[in-house]
Every structure is written in structure tokens, then in C-alpha cells.
C-alpha positions in Angstrom: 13.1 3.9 -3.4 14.3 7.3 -2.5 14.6 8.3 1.2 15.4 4.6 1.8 19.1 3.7 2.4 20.3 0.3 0.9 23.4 -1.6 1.2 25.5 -2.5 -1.6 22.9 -5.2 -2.7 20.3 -2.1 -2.7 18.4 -4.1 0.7 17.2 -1.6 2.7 19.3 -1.4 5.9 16.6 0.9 8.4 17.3 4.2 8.0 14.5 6.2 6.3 14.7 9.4 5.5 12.3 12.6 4.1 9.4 11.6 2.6 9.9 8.1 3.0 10.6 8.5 7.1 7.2 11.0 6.5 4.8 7.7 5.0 6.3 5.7 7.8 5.3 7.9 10.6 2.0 8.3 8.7 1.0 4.4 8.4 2.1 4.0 12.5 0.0 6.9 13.3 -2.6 5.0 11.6 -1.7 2.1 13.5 -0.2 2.9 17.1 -3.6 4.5 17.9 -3.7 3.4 21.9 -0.6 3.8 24.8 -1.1 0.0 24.8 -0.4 -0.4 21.1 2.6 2.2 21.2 4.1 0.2 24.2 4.0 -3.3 23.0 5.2 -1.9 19.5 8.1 -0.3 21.1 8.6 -3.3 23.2 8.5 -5.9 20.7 11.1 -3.9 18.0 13.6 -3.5 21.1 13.1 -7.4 21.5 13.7 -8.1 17.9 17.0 -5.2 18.1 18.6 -7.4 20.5 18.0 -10.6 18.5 20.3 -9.0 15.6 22.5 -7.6 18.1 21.4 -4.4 18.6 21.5 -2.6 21.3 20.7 1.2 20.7 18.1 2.6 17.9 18.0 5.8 17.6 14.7 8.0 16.0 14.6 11.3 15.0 11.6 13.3 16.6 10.1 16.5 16.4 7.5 18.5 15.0 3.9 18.0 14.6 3.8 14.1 14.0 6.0 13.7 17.3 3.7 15.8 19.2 0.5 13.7 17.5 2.4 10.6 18.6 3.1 11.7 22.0 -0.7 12.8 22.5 -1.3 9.1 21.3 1.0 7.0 22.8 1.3 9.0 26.2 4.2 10.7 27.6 5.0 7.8 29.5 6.8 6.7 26.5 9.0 10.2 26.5 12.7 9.0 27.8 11.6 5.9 29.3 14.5 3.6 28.3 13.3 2.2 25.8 16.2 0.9 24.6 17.2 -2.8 24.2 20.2 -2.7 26.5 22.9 -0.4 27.3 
């Protein structure tokens, strides 16, 4: 699927990218519509990180569907370590 990087057995490894990364923003926005939602969401995928070992995810933001996800999810959410370790 294009925007979607693969490994050498073409299983998509987490990076999305252009349109793809755009439906993917689209369906949370859908989803993540409280600051309860966004913070057990983010919670939960740092959980699972650390399960696989990692310990640093890293998202590009910017633009309007940042800003409509801030407004969302609170700016509580804005550099608040959200990180599964360190």
C-alpha cells in the first residue's frame, strides 16, 4: 500500500507516510473525540511500545489536523512525556 513502509517480507513496520499517515489521522480524529479517549489511547500504545522494546515513538505534527487534535485531546497532551521510558 503506498505511504506504508514494509520490511523485506512487505509487513508494515509503523511508519506511515502522505496520504496514508493523512487516513490515519483522519480515522483517530474520528475516534479520539474526548481528552479521556486521547489519554488512555496514548497511554495504552506507550504500554504496548515498551512490551516490544520500545522506548521512544516519535510522530510528526503540524498543520491543521494537529491543531484539530490538540483542540480535541487538550493541550495537556502537548510535551507531556508521553513517552514509554527514556
Amino acid at each position: 500500500q503506498p505511504g506504508v513502509d514494509t520490511d523485506e517480507s512487505g509487513r508494515a513496520i509503523g511508519v506511515v507516510r502522505g496520504m496514508a499517515n493523512t487516513k490515519v489521522i483522519e480515522k483517530l480524529n474520528r475516534i479520539l473525540v474526548t481528552p479521556s479517549l486521547c489519554e488512555s489511547a496514548y497511554s495504552t500504545a506507550a504500554l504496548q511500545a515498551l512490551k516490544v522494546g520500545l522506548t521512544t515513538v516519535h510522530a510528526l505534527v503540524g498543520g491543521k489536523q494537529d491543531e484539530d487534535q490538540k483542540r480535541r485531546c487538550g493541550a495537556g497532551l502537548q510535551g507531556s512525556g508521553h513517552s514509554s521510558g527514556g
